[in-house]
C-alpha positions as a printed Julia matrix, in Angstrom:
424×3 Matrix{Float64}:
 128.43   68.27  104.05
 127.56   71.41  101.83
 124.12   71.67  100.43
 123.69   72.18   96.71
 121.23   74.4    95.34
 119.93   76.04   92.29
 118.27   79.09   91.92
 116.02   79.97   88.97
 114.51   83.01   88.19
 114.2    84.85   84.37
 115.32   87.94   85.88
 117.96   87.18   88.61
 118.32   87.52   91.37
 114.61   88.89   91.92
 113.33   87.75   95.28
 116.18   85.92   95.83
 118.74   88.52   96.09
 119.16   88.24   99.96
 119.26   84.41   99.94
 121.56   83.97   96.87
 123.85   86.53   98.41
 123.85   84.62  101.95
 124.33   81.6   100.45
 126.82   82.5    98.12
 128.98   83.9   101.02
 128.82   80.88  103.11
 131.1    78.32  100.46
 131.21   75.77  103.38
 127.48   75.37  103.72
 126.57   75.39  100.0
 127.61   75.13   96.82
 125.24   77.43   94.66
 124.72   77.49   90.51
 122.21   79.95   89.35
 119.67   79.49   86.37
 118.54   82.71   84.84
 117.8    84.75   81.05
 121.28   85.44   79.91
 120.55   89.5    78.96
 119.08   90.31   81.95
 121.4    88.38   83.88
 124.02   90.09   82.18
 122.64   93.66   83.19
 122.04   92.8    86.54
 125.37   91.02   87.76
 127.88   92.99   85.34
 131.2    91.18   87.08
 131.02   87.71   88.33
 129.55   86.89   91.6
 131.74   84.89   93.92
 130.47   81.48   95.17
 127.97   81.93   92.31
 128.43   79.82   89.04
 126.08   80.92   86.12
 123.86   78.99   83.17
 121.97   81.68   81.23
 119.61   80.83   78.31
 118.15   83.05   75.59
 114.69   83.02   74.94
 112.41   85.35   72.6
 108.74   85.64   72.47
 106.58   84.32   69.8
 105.06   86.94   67.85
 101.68   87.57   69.34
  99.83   86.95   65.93
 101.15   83.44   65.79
  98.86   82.26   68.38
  95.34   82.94   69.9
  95.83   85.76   72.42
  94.78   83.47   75.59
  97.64   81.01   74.95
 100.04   83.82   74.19
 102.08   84.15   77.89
 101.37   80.32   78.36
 102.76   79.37   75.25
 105.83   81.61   76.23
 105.86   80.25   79.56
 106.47   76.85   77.65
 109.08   77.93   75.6
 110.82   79.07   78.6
 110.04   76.04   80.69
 112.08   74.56   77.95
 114.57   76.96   77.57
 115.77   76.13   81.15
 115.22   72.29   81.3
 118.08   72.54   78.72
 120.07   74.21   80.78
 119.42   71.75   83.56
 120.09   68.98   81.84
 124.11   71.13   81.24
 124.15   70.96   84.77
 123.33   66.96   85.13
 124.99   66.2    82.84
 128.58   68.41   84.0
 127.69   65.79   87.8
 126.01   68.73   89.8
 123.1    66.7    91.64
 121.37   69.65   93.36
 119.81   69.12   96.89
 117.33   71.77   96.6
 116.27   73.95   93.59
 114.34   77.39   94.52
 113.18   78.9    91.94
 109.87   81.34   90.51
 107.46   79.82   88.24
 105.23   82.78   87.5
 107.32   83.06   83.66
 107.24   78.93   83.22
 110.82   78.21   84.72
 109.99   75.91   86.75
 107.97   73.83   84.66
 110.32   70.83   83.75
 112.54   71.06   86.96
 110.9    67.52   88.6
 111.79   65.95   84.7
 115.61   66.37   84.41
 116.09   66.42   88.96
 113.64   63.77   90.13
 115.35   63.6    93.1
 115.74   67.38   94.44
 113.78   69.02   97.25
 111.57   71.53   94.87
 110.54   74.23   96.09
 108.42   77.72   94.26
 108.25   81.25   95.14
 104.58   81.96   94.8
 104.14   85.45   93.67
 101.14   85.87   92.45
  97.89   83.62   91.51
  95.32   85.44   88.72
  91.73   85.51   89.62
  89.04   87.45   87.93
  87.43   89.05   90.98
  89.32   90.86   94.1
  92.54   92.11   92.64
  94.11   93.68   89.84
  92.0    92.95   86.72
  89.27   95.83   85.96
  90.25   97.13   89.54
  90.65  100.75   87.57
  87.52  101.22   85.98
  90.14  103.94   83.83
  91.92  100.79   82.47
  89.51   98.23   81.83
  90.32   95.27   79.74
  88.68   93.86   76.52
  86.01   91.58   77.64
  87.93   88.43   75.99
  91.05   89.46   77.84
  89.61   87.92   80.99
  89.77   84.46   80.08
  93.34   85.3    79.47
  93.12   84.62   83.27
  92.69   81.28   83.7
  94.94   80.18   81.18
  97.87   82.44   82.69
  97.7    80.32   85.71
  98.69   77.44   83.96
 102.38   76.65   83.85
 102.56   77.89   87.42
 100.22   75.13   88.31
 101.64   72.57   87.03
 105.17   73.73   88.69
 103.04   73.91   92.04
 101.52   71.18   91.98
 104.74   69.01   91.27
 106.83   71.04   93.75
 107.79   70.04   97.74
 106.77   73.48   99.11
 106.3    77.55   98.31
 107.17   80.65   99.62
 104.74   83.66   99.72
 105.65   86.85  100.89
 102.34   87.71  102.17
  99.66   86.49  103.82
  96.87   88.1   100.92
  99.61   86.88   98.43
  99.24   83.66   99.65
  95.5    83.93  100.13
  94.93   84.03   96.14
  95.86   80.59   95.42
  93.57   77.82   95.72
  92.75   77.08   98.62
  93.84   73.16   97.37
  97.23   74.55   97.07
  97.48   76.62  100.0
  98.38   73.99  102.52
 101.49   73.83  100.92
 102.15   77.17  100.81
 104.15   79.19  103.75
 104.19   82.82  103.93
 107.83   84.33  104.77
 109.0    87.41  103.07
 112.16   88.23  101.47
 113.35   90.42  104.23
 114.39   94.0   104.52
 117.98   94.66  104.96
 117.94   96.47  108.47
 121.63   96.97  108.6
 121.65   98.84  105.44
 117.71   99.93  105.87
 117.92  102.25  108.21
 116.97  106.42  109.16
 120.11  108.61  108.33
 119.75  112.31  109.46
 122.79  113.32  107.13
 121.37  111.75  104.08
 121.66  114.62  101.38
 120.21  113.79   97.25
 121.22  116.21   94.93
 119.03  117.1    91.96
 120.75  116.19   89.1
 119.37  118.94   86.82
 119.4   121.8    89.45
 122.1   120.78   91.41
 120.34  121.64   94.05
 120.82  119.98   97.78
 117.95  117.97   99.44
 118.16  117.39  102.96
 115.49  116.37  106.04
 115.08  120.14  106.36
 112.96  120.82  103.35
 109.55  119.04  102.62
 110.11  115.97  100.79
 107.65  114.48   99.09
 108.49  110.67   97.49
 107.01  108.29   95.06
 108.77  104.83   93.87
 107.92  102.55   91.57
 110.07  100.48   89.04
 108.15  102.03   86.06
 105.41  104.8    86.42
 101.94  103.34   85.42
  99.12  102.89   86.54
  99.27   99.71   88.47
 101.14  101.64   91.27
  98.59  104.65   90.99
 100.65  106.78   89.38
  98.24  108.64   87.38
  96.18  109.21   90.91
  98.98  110.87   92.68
  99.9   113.05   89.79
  96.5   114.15   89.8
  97.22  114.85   93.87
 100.35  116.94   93.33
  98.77  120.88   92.03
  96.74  120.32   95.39
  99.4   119.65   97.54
 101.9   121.83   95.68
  99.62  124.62   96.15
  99.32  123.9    99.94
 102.5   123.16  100.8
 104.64  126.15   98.93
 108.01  125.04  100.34
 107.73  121.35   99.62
 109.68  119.71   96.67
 108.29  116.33   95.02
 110.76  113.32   93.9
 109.79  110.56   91.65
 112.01  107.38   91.11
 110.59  105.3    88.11
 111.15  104.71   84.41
 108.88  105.27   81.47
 108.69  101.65   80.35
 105.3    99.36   81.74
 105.82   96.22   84.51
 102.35   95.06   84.54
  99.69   97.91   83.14
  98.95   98.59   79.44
 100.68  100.07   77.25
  99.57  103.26   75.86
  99.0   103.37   71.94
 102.28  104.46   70.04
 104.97  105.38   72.38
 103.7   107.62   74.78
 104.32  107.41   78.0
 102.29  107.63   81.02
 104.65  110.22   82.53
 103.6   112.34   79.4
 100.04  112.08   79.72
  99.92  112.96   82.94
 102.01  116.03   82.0
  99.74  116.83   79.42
  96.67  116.73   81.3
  97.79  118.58   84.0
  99.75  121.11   82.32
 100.09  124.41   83.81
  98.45  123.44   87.28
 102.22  121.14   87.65
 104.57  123.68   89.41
 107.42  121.71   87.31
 110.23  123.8    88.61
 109.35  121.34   92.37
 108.55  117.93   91.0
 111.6   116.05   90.14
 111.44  112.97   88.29
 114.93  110.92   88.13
 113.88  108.1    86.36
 115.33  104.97   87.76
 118.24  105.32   90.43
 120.97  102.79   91.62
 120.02  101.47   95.09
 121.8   103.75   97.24
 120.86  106.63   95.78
 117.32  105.26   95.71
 117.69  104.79   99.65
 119.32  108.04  100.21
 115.66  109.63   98.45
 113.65  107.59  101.1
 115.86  109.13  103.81
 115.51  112.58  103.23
 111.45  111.96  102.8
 109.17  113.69  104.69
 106.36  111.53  103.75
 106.43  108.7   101.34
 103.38  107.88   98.84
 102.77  103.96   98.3
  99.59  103.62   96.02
  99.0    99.75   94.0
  96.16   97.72   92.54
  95.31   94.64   94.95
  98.69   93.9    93.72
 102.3    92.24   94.63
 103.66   94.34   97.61
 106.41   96.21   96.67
 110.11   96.61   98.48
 109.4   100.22   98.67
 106.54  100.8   101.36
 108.52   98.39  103.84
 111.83  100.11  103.37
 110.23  103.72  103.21
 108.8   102.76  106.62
 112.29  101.42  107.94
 113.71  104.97  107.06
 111.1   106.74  108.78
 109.41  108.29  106.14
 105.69  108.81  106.98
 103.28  106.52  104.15
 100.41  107.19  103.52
  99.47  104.23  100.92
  96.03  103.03   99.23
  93.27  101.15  100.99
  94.32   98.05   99.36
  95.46   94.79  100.17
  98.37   94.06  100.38
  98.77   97.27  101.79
  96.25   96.78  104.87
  97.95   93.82  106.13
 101.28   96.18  106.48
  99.35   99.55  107.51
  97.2   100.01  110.11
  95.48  103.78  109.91
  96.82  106.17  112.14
  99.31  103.67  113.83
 102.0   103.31  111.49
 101.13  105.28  108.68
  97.95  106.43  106.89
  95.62  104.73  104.17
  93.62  106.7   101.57
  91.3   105.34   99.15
  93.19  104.69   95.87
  90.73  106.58   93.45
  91.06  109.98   95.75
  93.34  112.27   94.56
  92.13  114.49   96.78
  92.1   112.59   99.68
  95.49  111.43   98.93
  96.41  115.4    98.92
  94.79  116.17  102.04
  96.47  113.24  103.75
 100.03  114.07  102.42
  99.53  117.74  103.27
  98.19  116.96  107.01
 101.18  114.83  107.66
 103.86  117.59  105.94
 102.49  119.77  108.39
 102.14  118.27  111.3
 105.52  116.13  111.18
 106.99  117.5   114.42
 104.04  115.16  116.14
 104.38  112.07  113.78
 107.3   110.47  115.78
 105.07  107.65  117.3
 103.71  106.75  114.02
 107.71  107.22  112.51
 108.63  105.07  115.18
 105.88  102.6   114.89
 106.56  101.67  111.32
 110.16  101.3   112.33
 108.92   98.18  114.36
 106.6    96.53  112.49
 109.26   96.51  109.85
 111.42   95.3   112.51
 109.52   92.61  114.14
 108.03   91.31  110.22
 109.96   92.09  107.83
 113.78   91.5   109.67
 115.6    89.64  106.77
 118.36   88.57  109.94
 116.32   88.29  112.6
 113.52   86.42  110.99
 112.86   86.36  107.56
 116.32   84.54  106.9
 116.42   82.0   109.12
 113.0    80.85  108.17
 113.4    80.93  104.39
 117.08   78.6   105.07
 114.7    76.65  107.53
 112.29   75.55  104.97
 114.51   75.14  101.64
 117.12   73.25  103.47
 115.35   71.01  106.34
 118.9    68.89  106.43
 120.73   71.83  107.64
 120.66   71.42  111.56
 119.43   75.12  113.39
 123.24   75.72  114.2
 124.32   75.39  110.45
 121.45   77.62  109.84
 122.49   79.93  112.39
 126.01   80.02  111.25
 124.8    81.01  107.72
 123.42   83.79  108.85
 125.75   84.95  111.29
């Protein structure tokens, strides 16, 4: 007998992309519907997905003057718990009785899930928790927040609580992720990442990027320098490795620099009218940026994106005490070098010297020395190359690993040969 399930996530498939996809492949073993925001669901699956059938809502937030500015993302977060309990109620009421519903409850999606399926195994994807001391809020004393902004924190927390607390189990991809929860809640929480695609995720000696405004050809025999983020902000130290780049330029005279990332904000601040950050760091450095060797291509389909991390020399990973990124974990698969900041949840994925190199996030000159060091000494970096090839490998495997365990835990009625079958 299939399984049902129901993902939810405001921005599908987020986290869930390798699950949904395995799931949706295997029609004997479930039978999967998919909650999500119908715009960005509509950008990010532009054809239907087989196996897959959709409910999208449409959701808006409240202008921010309407209420006080600590209840503004929970009162959203309500409106969007909403949002999808009406869609749920579609689905009950069309006879879909879901066996388990996975879904992320860091936007409020998950808030009225145990109301309209009483009976379903629940389970969350636990992201992120806010506190006020040891992670991302005032980590940058360059982007402080208002002093009221902090109990912003508190109240932030709670739609996800309630959506924990009336949930079966969670998922954390990391063990710091998971270490900024409660410790009342963290019983119930089991770390497993997503998983990194090592059949797709893997070195390529051929890979070639060409520059879209040159038109010149990239390949592993030039100096490649890389930096990825989904926008380019501060949160991912953006502005520190910008800062880095007239050093290393400078040093490094045949070396070429190529940033993925769009202009828009994911989690810092946005700047006062519509400047970016991109153009404030341009501005400030101005003449000391050798222009005509840093190439910014804004954001990238995926295997172009991949193609950058396979021609990289050595790849930059710099974040807040922050959500781990994709990036640093595929980067490593490739075998890029990384040297990333001295911050969690980077030093439970890095270990100096070993498998890459750590820098202290504030140093832009550190950072340069560290990048140059490695650019030159590459022909003696295989053990490291090869060393971040394996812990990828032996943590991060989405087949042999991550998969199974996720598939173990959402669906304990699946025997281990069902399990095994879904994956094969």
């Amino acid at each position: 007998m299939s399984q049902r399930v129901i993902f939810i996530h405001q921005n599908l498939p987020g986290q869930f992309r390798h699950l949904l996809t395995y799931c949706a492949g295997n029609s004997q073993q479930f039978e999967v519907v998919v909650v999500g925001e119908r715009r960005r669901v509509l950008a990010n699956f532009p054809r239907a997905k087989r196996g897959v059938t959709f409910h999208v809502y449409d959701v808006a937030d409240i202008p921010r003057e309407q209420v006080p500015m600590e209840l503004w993302t929970t009162t959203n977060a309500m409106r969007r718990g909403r949002a999808v309990a009406l869609c749920l109620q579609n689905i009950r009421d069309a006879g879909f009785r879901p066996d388990v519903i996975y879904g992320h409850p860091g936007w409020g999606d998950m808030l009225h899930v145990r109301d309209v399926f009483p009976e379903a195994r629940i389970v969350n994807y636990g992201e992120f928790y806010f506190n006020r001391e040891g992670q991302d809020l005032n980590f940058d004393p360059e982007f402080q927040v208002e002093a009221t902004d902090v109990y912003r924190v508190r109240t932030d927390n709670m739609t996800q609580l309630v959506s924990l607390v009336d949930s079966d189990a969670c998922i954390s991809p990391t063990q710091w992720q998971r270490s900024r929860y409660p410790e009342l809640l963290r019983q119930h929480i089991t770390v497993i990442h997503d998983g990194i695609d090592l059949d797709l995720v893997q070195p390529d000696p051929m890979a070639r990027v060409t520059l879209p405004q040159q038109g010149a050809v990239l390949d592993r025999s030039t100096p490649v320098i890389t930096y990825v983020s989904r926008n380019l902000e501060p949160y991912r130290g953006f502005h520190v490795f910008m800062r880095s780049l007239p050093e290393i330029l400078k040093r490094l005279p045949n070396a070429q620099v190529v940033i993925v990332g769009g202009d828009e904000v994911s989690y810092s601040r946005k700047l006062s009218g519509s400047i970016t950050y991109r153009e404030t760091m341009l501005a400030e450095l101005g003449e000391r940026l050798d222009l005509s060797r840093v190439h910014f291509l804004g954001r990238v389909p995926y295997a172009d994106y991949l193609r950058i991390l396979q021609i990289s020399s050595v790849h930059v990973y710099l974040t807040y005490p922050f959500v781990l990124s994709w990036s640093i974990l595929e980067a490593m698969a490739v075998g890029a070098v990384v040297v990333g900041s001295k911050t969690a949840p980077v030093q439970e994925v890095i270990e100096d010297g070993v498998n890459g190199y750590l820098v202290d996030f504030f140093s832009h000159q550190e950072l340069a020395d560290a990048v140059c060091r490695a650019c030159l000494t590459l022909d003696q970096l295989a053990p490291v190359r090869h060393a971040a090839m394996e812990t990828v490998a032996q943590r991060f495997n989405l087949r042999q690993g991550c998969l199974s365990r996720q598939l173990a835990l959402l669906f304990p009625a699946l025997d281990a040969s069902s399990r095994h079958r879904a994956i094969a």
